[in-house]
C-alpha positions as a Markdown table, in Angstrom:
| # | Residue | x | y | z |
|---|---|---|---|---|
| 1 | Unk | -110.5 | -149.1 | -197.1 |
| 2 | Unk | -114.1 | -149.2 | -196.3 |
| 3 | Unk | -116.1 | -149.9 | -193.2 |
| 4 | Unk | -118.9 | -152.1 | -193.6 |
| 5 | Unk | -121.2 | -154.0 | -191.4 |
| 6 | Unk | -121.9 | -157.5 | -191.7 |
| 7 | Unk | -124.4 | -160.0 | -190.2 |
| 8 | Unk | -124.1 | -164.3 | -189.4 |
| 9 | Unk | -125.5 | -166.5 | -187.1 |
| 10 | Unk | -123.1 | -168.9 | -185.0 |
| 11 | Unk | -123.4 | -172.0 | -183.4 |
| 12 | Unk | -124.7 | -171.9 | -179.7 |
| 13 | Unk | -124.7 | -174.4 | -176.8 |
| 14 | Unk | -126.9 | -174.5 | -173.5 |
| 15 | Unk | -125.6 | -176.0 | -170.4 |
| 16 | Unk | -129.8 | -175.7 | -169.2 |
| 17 | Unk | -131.3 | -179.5 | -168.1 |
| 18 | Unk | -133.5 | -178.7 | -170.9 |
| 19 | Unk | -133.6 | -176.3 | -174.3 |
| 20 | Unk | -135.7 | -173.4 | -174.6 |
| 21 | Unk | -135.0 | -172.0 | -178.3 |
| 22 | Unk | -133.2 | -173.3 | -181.3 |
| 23 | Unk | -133.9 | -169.6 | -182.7 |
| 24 | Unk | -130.3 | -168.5 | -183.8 |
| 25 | Unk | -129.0 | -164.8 | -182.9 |
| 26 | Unk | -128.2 | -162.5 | -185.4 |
| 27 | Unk | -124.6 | -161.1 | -184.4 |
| 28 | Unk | -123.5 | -158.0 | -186.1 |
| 29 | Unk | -120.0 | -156.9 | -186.8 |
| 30 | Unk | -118.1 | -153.6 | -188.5 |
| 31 | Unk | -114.9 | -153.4 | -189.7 |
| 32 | Unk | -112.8 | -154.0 | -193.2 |
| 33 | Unk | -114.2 | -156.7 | -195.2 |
| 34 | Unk | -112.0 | -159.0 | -197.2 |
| 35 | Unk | -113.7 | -161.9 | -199.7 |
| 36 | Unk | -112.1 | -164.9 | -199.9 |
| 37 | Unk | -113.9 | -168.3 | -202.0 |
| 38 | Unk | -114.9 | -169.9 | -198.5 |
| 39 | Unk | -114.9 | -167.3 | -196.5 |
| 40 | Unk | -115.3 | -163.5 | -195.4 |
| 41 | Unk | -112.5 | -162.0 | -193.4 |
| 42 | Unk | -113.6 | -158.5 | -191.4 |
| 43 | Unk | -110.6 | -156.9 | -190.1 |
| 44 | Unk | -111.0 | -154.6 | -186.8 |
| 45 | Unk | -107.7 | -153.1 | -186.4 |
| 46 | Unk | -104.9 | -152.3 | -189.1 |
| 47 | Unk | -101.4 | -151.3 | -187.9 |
| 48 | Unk | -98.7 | -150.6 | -190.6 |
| 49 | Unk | -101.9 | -151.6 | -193.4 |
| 50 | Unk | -101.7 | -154.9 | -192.2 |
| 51 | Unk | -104.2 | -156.7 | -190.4 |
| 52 | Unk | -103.8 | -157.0 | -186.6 |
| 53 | Unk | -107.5 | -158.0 | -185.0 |
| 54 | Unk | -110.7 | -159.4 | -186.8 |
| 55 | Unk | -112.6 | -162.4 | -187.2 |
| 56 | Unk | -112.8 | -165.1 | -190.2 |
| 57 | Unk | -116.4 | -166.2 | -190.9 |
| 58 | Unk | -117.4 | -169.2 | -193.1 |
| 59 | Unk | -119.7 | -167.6 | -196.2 |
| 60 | Unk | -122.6 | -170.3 | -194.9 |
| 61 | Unk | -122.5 | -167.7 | -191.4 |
| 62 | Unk | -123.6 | -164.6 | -193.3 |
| 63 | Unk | -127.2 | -163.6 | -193.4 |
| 64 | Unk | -127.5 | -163.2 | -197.0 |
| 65 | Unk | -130.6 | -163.8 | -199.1 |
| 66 | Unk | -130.4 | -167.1 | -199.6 |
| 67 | Unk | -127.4 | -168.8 | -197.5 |
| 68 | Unk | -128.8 | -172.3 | -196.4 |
| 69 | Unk | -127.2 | -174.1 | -198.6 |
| 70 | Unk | -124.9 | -176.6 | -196.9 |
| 71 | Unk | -121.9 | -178.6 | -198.2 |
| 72 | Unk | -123.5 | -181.9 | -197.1 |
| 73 | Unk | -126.9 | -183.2 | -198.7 |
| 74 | Unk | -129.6 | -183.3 | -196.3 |
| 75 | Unk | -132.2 | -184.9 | -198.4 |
| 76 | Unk | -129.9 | -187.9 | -198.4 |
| 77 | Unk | -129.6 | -188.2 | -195.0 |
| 78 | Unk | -133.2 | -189.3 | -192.7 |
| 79 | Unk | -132.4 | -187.5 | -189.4 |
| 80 | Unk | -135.5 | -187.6 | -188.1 |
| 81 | Unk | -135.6 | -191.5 | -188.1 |
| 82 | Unk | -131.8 | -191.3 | -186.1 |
| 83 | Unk | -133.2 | -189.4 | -183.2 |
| 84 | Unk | -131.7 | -190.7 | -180.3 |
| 85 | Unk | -128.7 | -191.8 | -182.1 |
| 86 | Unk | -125.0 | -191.1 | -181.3 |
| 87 | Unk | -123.7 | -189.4 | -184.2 |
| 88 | Unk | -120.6 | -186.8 | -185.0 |
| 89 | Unk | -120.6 | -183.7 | -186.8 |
| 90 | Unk | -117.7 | -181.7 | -188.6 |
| 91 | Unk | -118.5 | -178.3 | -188.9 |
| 92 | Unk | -116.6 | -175.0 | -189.9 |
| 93 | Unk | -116.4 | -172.2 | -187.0 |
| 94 | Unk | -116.0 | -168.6 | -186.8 |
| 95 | Unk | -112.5 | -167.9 | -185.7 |
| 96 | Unk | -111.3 | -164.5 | -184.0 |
| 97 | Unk | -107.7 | -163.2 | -185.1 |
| 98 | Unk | -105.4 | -161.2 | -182.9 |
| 99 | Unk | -101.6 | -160.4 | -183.2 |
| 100 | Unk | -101.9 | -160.4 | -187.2 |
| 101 | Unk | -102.1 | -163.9 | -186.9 |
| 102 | Unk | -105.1 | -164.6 | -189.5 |
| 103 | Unk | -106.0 | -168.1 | -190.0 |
| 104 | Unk | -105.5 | -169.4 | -193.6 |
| 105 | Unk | -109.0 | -171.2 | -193.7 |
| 106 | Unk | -111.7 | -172.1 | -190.9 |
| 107 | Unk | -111.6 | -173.7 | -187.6 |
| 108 | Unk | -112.9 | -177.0 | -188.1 |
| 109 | Unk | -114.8 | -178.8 | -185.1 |
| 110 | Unk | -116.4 | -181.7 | -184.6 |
| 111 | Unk | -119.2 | -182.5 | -181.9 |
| 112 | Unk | -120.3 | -185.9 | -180.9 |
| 113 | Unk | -123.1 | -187.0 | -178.9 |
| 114 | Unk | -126.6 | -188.1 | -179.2 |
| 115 | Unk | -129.0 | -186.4 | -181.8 |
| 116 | Unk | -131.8 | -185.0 | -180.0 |
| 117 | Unk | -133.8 | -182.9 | -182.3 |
| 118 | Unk | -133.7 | -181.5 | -186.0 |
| 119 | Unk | -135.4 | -178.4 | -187.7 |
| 120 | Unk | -135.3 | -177.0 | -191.4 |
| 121 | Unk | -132.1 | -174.5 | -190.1 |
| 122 | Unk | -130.1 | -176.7 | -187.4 |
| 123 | Unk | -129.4 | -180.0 | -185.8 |
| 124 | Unk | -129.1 | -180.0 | -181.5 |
| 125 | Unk | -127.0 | -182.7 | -179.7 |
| 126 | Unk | -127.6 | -183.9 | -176.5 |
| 127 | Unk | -124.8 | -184.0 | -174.2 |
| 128 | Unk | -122.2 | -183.1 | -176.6 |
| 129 | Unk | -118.5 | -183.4 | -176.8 |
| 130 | Unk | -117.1 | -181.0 | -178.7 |
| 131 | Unk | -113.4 | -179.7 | -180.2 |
| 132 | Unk | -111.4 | -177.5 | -182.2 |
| 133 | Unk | -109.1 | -179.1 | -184.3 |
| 134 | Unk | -106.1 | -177.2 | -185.7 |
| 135 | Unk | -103.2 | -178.3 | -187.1 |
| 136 | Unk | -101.4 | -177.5 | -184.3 |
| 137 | Unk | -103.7 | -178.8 | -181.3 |
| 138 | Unk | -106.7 | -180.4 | -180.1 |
| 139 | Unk | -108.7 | -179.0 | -177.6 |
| 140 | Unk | -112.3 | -178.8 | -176.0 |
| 141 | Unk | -114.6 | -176.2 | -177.0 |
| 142 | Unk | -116.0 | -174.9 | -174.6 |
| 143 | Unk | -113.9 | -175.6 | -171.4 |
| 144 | Unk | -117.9 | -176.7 | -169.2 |
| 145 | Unk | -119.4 | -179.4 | -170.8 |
| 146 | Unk | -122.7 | -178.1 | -172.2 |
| 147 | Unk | -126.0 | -180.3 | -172.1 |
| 148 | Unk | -126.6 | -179.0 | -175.8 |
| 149 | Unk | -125.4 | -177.4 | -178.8 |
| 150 | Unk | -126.8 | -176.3 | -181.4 |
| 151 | Unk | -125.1 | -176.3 | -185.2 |
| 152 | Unk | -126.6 | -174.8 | -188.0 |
| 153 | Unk | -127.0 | -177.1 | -191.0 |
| 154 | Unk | -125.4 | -174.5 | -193.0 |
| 155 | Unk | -122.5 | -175.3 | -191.4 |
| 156 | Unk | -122.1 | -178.9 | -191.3 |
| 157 | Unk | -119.4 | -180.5 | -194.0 |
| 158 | Unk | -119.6 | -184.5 | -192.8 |
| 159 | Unk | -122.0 | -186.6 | -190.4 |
| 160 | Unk | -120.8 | -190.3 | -188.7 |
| 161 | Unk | -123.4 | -192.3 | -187.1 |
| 162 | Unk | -122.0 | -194.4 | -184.7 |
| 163 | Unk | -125.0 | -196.4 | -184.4 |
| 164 | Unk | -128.8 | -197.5 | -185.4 |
């Protein structure tokens, strides 16, 4: 198999009183690839040809030329007229793989809280609660509540406002 590299952007949060950059990081990562219809899989360990460590990334996370497209409409949704409103967002995640156990599809999250600001790449919440959910449990992500977090609209697959 071949070694390639690969680069995404991620989700971010802040736990800072107050936000400095919505500028996301390009992360970089080498290892097998694997193409699947939702997602890329990049393996960084093999043992026995089967995959043992790596990382599943939504296709909406890789810098390609043109990756902004979302599952979710935009146009038909007026964010900038909700600000201030307490809204939820389910969004896919990266997931890392260890133990050959490789996820069949991506983390889903979701993150409530209060919609503080929107640009042409992401949406920030204020004071956000945010969690995994898997099949198989439920739990916060991260452990410290952060004061923001920061989703890339590429990433988002359903909003809920909760009021306005």
């Amino acid at each position: 198999m071949t070694t390639v590299a690969i680069r995404y952007i991620d989700a971010f949060y802040s736990t800072k009183e107050k936000i400095e950059s919505i500028k996301f990081t390009t992360h970089i990562t080498v290892g097998v690839l694997r193409v699947f219809d939702d997602h890329v899989v990049i393996i960084f360990k093999e043992e026995d040809s089967l995959p043992k460590e790596g990382m599943l990334i939504p296709r909406q996370a890789l810098i390609l030329e043109d990756n902004s497209k979302s599952e979710l409409d935009f146009n038909d949704l007026d964010l900038h007229s909700k600000k201030g409103s307490v809204l939820g967002i389910f969004w896919k995640d990266i997931v890392y793989f260890e133990s050959g156990n490789i996820p069949d599809k991506c983390t889903t999250i979701y993150t409530e809280g209060e919609l503080f600001s929107v640009t042409p790449e992401a949406i920030v919440i204020k004071d956000p609660e945010t969690i995994k959910i898997k099949t198989e449990e439920i739990r916060n992500h991260p452990k410290n509540k952060p004061r923001f977090y920061i989703i890339p609209k590429s990433f988002v697959v359903d909003i809920e406002f909760y009021d306005k």
